[in-house]
N, C-alpha and C positions, 0 to 999 in steps of 0.2 A: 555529546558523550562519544558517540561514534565508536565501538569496541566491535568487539567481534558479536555482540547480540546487543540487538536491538528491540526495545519497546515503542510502536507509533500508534497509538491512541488515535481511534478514529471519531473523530467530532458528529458524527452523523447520527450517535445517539444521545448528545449531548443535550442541553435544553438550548435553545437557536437563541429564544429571548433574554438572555443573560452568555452570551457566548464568550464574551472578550474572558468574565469570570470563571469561565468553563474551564478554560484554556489556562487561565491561571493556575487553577488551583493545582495541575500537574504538569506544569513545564520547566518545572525543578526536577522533574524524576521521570521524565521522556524523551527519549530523541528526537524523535518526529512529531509534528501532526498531520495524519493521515487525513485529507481532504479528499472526500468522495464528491466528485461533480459527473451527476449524471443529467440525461436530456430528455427522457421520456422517450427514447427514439430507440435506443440501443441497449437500454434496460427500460423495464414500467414503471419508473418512478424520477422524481424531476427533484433536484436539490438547489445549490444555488448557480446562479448564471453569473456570467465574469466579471460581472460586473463589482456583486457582492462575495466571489471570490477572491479579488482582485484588491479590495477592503480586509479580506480576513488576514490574505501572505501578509500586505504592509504591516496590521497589526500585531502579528503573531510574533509574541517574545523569541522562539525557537523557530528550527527552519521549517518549511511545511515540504510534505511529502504529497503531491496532488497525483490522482489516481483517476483519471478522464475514461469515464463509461460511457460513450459521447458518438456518434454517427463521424460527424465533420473533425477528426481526431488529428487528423494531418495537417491542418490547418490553424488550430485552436489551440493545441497542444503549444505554439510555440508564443502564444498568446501569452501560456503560463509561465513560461521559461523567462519571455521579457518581464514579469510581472513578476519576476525574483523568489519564483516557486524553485525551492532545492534541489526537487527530486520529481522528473515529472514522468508519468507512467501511462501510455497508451496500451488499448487491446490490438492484439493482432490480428483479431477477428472484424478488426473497425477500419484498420489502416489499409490505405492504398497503396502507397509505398512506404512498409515499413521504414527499410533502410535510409532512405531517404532524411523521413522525420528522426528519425532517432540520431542521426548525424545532424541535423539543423537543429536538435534540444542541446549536443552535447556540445556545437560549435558556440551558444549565445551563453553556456558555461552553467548552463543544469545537469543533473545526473539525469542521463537516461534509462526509465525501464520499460521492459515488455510485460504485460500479463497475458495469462492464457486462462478461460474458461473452461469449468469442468473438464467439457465436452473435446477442448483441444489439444491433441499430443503435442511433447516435445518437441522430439523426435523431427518430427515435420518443422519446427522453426528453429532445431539447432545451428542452422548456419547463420541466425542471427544472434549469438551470444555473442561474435565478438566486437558487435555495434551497441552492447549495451552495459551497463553498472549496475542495474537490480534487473533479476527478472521475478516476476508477480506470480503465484499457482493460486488462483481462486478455491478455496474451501468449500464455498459454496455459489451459487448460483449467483452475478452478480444483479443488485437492486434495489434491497433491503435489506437493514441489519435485524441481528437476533435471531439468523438462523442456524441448523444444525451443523455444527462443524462433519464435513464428510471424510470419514478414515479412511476409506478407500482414494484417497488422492493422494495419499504417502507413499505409494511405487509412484506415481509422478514425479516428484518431492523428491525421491534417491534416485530415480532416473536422473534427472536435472543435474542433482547434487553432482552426479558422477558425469554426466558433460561438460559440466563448468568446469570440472578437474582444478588447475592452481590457477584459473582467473581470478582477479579482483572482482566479485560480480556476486552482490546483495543476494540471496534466497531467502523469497519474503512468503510469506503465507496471510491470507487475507478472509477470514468467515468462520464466526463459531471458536473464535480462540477463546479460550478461558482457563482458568486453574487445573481444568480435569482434563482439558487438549493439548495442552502448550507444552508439553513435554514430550506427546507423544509425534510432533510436529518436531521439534526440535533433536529428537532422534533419529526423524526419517535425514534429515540434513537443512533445515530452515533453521536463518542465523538474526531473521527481522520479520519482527511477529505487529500484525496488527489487532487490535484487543478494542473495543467500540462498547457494545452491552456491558459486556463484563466488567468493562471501566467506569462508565458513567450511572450504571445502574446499582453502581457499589456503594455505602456508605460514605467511605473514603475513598474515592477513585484515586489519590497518591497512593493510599498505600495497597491499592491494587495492585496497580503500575508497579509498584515495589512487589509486592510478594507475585506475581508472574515474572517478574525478572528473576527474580531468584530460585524459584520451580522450573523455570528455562537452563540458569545457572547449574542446576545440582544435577542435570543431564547428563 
């Protein structure tokens, strides 16, 4: 779909044992899928390892959007990129040399993005917007899904907004998005919303994904 807003349903809440159906059933009505691989190192909680990462990109009808909460990110990170992940997304609180990795993602022909947790300003890694194509503002804490989206991260959100000025450069938001957040994310300046709980724990996760896009829309 690719438009100026984007929906990336993140699989992490999804049922693991029936996944490939998971994914089905909304990649008619989602840009992305949001793939959270973490390691137990850099958050407390351990998802899947590269291997059955590496299983889900091949699979996945639509392109995957991987979002590595990960220790060893500099190195890994391009693991996913050969592994024909669309859109790959390091912390900057993980990477050694940011600039570095995020030019060997963008050279093997992934999008590069940056996230920043709660806790880290802009500001301080604006002189890396122009090595990358999304940058990530964490909502909440990253590690597990089905936490409370945090409203006080929307001056970060129109900070950003307002450094990125006319880049081509994704502003994505990541925790607690749902029908009663997604608007007010989208007004601070976030154009690609990740929605996990609220999708998969919905009756119809399509026509979540549908009616969040559309509550993002009338913004």
């Amino acid at each position: 779909m690719y438009n100026d807003l984007r929906i990336t349903p993140s699989i992490l809440n999804a049922d693991h044992s029936v996944l490939n159906e998971e994914i089905a059933r909304i990649s008619s009505v989602s840009d992305l899928i949001h793939l959270d691989i973490m390691d137990d190192l850099f958050v407390p909680n351990l998802t899947w390892d590269f291997a059955a990462a590496e299983k889900i990109i091949a699979d996945c009808p639509i392109p995957i959007d991987a979002h590595l909460m990960i220790e060893d990110v500099d190195r890994i990170s391009l693991d996913y990129a050969d592994a024909g992940a669309d859109s790959v997304t390091i912390h900057v609180e993980a990477a050694k040399s940011a600039v570095t990795t995020l030019r060997a993602i963008r050279k093997i022909g992934a999008r590069a993005g940056l996230a920043l947790k709660p806790g880290t300003e802009i500001d301080s890694h604006a002189d890396l917007l122009n090595e990358i194509d999304m940058l990530l503002i964490m909502t909440v804490e990253p590690g597990f899904g089905g936490q409370k989206f945090m409203k006080n991260m929307m001056d970060k959100v129109r900070r950003s907004k307002s450094l990125i000025g006319d880049r081509p450069i994704w502003l994505q938001v990541d925790g607690g998005v749902s029908l009663d957040t997604i608007a007010i994310a989208r007004e601070a300046g976030a154009d690609t919303f990740v929605a996990g709980s609220a999708v998969f724990n919905a009756p119809e996760p399509a026509l979540m994904v549908e009616m969040l896009r559309q509550r993002a829309s009338d913004v």
